[in-house]
C-alpha positions in Angstrom: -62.4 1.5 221.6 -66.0 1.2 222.7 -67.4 -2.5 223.3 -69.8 -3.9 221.8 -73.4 -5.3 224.3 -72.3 -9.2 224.4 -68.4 -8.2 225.2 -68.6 -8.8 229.0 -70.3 -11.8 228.7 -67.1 -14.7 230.1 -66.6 -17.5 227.7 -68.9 -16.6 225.1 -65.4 -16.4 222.5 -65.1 -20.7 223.0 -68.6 -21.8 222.5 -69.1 -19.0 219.6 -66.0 -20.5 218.1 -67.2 -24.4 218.6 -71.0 -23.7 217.3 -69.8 -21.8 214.2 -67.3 -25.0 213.1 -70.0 -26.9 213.9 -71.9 -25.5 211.8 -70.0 -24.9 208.8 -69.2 -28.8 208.9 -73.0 -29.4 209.1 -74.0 -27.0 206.5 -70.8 -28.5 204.0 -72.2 -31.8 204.8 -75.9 -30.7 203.9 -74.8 -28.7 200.5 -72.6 -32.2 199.2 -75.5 -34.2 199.8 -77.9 -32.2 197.9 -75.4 -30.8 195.3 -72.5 -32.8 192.8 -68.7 -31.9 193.7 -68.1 -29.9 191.0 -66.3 -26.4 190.9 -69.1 -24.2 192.3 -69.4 -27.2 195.2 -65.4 -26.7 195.4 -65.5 -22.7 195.7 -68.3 -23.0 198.2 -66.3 -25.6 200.7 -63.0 -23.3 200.4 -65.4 -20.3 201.6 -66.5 -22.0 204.5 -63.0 -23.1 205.2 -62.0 -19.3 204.8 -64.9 -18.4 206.7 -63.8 -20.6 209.5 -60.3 -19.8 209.9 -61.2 -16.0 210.0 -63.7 -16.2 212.0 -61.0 -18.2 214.5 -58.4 -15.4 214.2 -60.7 -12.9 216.2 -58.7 -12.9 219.5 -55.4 -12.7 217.0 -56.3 -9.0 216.7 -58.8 -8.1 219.6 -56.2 -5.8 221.3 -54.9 -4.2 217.7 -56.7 -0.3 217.9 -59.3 -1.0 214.5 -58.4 -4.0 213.7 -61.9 -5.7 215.2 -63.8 -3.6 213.0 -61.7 -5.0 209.9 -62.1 -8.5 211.0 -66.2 -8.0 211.5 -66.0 -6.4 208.3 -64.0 -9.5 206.4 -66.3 -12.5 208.1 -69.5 -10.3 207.1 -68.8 -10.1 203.4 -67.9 -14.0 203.8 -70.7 -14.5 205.0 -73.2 -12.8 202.9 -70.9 -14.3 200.1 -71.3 -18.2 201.0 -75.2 -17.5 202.5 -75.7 -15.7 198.9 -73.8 -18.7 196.7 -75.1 -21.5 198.9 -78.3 -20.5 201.2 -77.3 -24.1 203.1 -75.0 -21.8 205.1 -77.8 -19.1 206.4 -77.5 -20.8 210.0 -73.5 -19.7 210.3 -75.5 -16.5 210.4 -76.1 -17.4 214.6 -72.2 -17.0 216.4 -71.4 -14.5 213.2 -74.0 -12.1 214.9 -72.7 -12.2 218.2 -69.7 -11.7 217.2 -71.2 -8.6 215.7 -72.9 -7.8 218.8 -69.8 -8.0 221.0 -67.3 -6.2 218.7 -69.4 -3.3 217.6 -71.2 -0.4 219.2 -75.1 -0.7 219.3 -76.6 1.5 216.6 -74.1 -0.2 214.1 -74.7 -4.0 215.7 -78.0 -3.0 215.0 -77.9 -2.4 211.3 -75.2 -5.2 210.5 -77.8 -7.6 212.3 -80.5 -6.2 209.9 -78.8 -6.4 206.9 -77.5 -10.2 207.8 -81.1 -10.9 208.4 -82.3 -9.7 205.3 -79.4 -11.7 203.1 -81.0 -14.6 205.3 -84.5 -14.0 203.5 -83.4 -13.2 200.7 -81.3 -16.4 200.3 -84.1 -18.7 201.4 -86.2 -16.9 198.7 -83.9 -17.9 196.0 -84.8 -21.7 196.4 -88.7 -21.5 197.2 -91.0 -21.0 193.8 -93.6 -18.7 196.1 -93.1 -15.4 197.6 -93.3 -15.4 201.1 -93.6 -12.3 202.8 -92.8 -14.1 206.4 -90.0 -15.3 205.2 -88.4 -11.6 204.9 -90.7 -9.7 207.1 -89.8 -12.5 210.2 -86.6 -12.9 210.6 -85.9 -9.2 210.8 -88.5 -8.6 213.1 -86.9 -11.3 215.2 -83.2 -10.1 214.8 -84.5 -6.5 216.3 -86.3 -7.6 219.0 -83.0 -10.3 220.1 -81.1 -7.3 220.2 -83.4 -5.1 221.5 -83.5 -7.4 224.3 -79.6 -7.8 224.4 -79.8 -3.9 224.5 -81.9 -3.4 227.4 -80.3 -6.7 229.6 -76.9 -4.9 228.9 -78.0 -1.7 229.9 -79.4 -2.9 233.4 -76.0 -4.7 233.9 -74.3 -1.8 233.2 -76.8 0.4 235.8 -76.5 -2.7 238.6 -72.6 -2.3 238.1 -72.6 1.3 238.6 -74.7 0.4 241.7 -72.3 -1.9 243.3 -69.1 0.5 242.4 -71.3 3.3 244.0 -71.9 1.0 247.2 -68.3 0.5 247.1 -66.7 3.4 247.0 -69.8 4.0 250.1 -68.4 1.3 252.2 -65.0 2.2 251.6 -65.4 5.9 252.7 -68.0 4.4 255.5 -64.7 2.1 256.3 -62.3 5.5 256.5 -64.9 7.4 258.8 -65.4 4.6 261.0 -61.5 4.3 261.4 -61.5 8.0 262.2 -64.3 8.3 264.5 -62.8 5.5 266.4 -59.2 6.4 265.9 -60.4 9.9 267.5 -62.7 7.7 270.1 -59.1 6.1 271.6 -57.6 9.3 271.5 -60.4 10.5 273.6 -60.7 7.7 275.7 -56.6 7.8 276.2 -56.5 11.6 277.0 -59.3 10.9 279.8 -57.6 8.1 281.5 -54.2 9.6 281.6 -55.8 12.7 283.2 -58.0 10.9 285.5 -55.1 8.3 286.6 -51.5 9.4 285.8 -52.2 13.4 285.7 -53.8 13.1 289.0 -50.9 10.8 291.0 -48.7 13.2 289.5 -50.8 16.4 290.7 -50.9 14.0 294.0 -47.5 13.9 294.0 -46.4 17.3 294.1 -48.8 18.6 296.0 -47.1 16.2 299.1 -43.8 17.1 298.0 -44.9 20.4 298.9 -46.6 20.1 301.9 -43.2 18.1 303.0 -40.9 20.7 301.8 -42.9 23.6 304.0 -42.8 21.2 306.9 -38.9 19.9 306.1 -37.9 22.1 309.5 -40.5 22.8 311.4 -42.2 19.1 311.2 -39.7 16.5 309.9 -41.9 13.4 310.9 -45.0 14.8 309.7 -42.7 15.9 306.1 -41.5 12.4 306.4 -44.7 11.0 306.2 -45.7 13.3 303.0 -43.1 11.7 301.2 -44.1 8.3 301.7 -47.5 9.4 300.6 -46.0 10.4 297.7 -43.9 7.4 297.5 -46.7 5.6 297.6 -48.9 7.8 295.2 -45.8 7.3 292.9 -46.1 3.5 292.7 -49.6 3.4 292.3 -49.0 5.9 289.4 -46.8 3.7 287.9 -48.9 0.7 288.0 -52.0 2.4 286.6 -49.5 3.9 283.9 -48.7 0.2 283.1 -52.8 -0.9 283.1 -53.7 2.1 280.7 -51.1 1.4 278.0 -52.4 -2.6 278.4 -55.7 -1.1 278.1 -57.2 -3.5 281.4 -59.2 -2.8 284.4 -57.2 -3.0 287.9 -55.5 -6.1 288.5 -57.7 -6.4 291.9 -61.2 -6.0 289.5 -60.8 -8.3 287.5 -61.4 -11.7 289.0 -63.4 -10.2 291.6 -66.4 -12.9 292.4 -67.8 -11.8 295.7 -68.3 -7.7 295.0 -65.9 -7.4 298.0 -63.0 -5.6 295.6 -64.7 -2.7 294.4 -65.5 -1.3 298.0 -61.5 -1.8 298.9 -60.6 0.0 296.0 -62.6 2.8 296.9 -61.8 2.9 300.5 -57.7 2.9 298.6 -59.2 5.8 296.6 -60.6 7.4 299.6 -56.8 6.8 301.8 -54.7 8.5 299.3 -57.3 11.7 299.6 -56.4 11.3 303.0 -53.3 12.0 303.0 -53.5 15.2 301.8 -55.9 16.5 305.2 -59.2 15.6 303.8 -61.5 13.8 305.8 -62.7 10.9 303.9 -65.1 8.4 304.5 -66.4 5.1 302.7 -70.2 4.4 303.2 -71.5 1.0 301.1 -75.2 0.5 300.8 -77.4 -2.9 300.0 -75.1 -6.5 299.5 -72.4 -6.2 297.2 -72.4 -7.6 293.8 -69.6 -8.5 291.5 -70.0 -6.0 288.9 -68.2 -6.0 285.5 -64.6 -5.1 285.7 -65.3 -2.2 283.1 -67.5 -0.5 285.3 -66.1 -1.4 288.3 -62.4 0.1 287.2 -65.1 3.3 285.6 -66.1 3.3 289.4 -62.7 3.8 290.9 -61.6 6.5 288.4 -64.1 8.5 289.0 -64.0 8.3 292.6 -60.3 9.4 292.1 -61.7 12.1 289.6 -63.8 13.7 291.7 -61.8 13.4 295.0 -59.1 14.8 293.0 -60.6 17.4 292.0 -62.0 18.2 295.9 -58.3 18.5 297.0 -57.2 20.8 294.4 -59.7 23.0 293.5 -62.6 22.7 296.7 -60.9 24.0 299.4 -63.1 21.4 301.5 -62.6 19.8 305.0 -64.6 16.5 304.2 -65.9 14.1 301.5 -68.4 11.3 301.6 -68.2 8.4 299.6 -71.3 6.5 299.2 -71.3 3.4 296.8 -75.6 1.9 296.4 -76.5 -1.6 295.2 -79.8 -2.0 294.5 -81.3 -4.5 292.1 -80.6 -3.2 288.8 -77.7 -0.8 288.8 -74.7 1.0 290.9 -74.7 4.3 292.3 -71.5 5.7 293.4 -71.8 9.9 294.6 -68.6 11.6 296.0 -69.6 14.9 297.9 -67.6 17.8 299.4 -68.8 20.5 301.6 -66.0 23.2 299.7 -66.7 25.9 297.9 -68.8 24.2 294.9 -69.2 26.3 291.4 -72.4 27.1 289.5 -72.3 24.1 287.3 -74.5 26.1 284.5 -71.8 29.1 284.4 -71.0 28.9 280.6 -67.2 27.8 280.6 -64.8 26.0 282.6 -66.1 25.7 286.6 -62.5 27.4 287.7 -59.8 29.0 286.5 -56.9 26.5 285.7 -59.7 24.4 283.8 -58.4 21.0 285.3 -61.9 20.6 287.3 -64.2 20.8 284.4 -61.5 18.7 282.3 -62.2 15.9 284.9 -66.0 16.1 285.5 -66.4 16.1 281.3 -64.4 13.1 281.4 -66.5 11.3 284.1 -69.4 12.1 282.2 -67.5 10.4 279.2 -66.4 7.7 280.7 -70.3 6.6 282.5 -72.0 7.2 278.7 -69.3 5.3 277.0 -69.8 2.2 279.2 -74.2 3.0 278.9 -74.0 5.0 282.6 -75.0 8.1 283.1 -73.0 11.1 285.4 -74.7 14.0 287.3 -73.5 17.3 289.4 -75.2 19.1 291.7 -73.0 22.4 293.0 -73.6 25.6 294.0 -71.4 28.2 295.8 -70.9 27.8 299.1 -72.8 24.6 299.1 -70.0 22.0 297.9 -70.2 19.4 295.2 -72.1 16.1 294.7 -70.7 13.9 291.5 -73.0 10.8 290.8 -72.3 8.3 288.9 -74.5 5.8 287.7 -74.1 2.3 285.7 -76.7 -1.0 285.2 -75.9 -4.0 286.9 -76.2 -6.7 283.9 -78.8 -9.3 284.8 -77.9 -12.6 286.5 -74.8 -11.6 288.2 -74.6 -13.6 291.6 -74.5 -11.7 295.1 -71.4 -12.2 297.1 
């Protein structure tokens, strides 16, 4: 069933229900004084009465299919009867129209209103000698206009709540995209760092167990020594398995005051590509500062990134590590003199597809954290990764 304007308006039932018994006991009390208690005085107080307790029974039968439109129909003609017999009455005529204007649908509120209006004239016309047009041509022109007005306010409520179940249903789907984009961020950010920390101490790994099983006769100290290097590899594996799924930066990074941590970690970084015949050296430039542990630990992945990449894939004899301070940022570069690739060669840089894997997710890594990542290659001319990040303002040199 289709509501009338007024219906959403909360408690309007209670004080519609307390102004009309007011004013049937005002207008009862009005007719006595003016008129003897006689039969027609007796009818006219039982119509009120029945007016009253009709008008009360509305939420009796608000939920019943039709039986709001019966009810508005029995307190109209109750209405017009007592307004008609006894024109005292006419101001009942007030909560009786709203209750018209929440039950019914507009066009019919409208001519119910109209009519009520017009049993309102024509009742004050029966106790005046003159003709007054106003009294007629006024109060209908004012009943239009009140509901015209109730039309139009109930309209714009209607628009603003469309509005706000529009921006809803906006911010709920906003709410489900965010979750994916982000749910697909981690998943990202999770593939990366088990790549650039637990796939490469695994690729570590093997790659000593191999060099000690071709050496296992010929060499047993220096096969011995590759599987300590991959003992060791396989701790340190283990530990940075243990900080990704905490989702923390190094242990050693995190309360580091002095900017003394980050270099050790590299030169760490820089021994276990040792141990697989590279040549590696550490080179720190300008007075270390204690950078965020974020960055820092972005710092040491990368550096294991990219050297990780220069013992599988370079075929090189050598790699510099260079980490800069200067005044606003951090500059870490990692070059090789191997083979290098054509880093604008559409596709992955080599075949397996583990080298571009790891430079994409350097790159990654530097923009997520507001850094920036560069290579320079050619072939025949090695590799430079660089890696930069801003060194946030006020941080105190060691």
């Amino acid at each position: 069933m289709e509501e009338g304007i007024l219906a959403p308006v909360a408690r309007l039932d209670r004080w519609l229900d307390a102004v009309l018994v007011l004013l049937l006991v005002t207008c009862s009390a009005r007719y006595l004084l003016r008129h003897d208690l006689d039969g027609t005085a007796l009818l006219v107080l039982a119509g009120a009465t029945l007016l009253g307790a009709a008008y009360l029974t509305r939420r009796l039968v608000a939920d019943r299919a039709a039986w709001p439109y019966v009810w508005i129909a029995v307190v109209v003609v109750l209405w017009v009867a007592l307004t008609l017999a006894a024109p005292s009455f006419a101001w009942t005529a007030v909560p009786v129209a709203f209750a018209v204007l929440q039950v019914l649908p507009f066009a019919y509120a409208v001519t119910v209103v109209v009519v009520m209006t017009a049993v309102v004239s024509v009742a004050w016309s029966r106790i005046t000698d003159d003709l007054d047009p106003t009294v007629l041509i006024g109060p209908v022109g004012i009943a239009l206009v009140t509901v015209l007005s109730y039309r139009a306010l109930e309209r714009e409520a209607r628009t603003r709540q469309a509005l706000i179940d529009e921006l809803t249903d906006a911010q709920a789907d906003l709410a489900a995209a965010q979750h994916r984009s982000g749910a697909l961020a981690e998943r990202t950010r999770l593939s990366r760092e088990i790549h650039d920390s637990v796939g490469q101490g695994l690729s570590s790994i093997t790659l000593l167990l191999a060099a000690a099983e071709q050496d296992w006769d010929r060499r047993p100290l220096v096969a011995r020594q590759h599987v300590v290097a991959a003992g060791t590899a396989a701790r340190e594996g283990l530990d940075e398995v243990r900080r990704v799924v905490r989702d923390l930066a190094p242990a050693d990074l995190e309360d580091d005051t002095t900017g003394d941590a980050l270099p050790a970690a590299l030169e760490r970084a820089g021994a276990t590509a040792a141990s697989h015949g590279l040549d590696v050296r550490v080179r720190v430039h300008g007075d270390p500062v204690a950078v965020p542990a974020d960055v820092a630990s972005a710092l040491v992945r990368s550096t294991r990134g990219a050297l990780s990449n220069v013992v599988e894939h370079a075929h090189a004899t050598r790699a510099d590590i260079s980490l800069t301070y200067l005044s606003d940022e951090v500059l870490l570069d990692v070059r090789d003199d191997g083979r290098g690739f054509d880093p604008t060669r559409p596709g992955r840089p080599d075949a397996r597809g583990d080298r571009g894997r790891g430079l994409d997710g350097i790159r990654h890594r530097a923009g997520d954290l507001g850094g920036s990542a560069d290579v320079e290659s050619a072939p025949g001319e090695g590799t430079t990764v660089s890696v930069r990040f801003p060194i946030t303002a006020g941080v105190s040199r060691g």
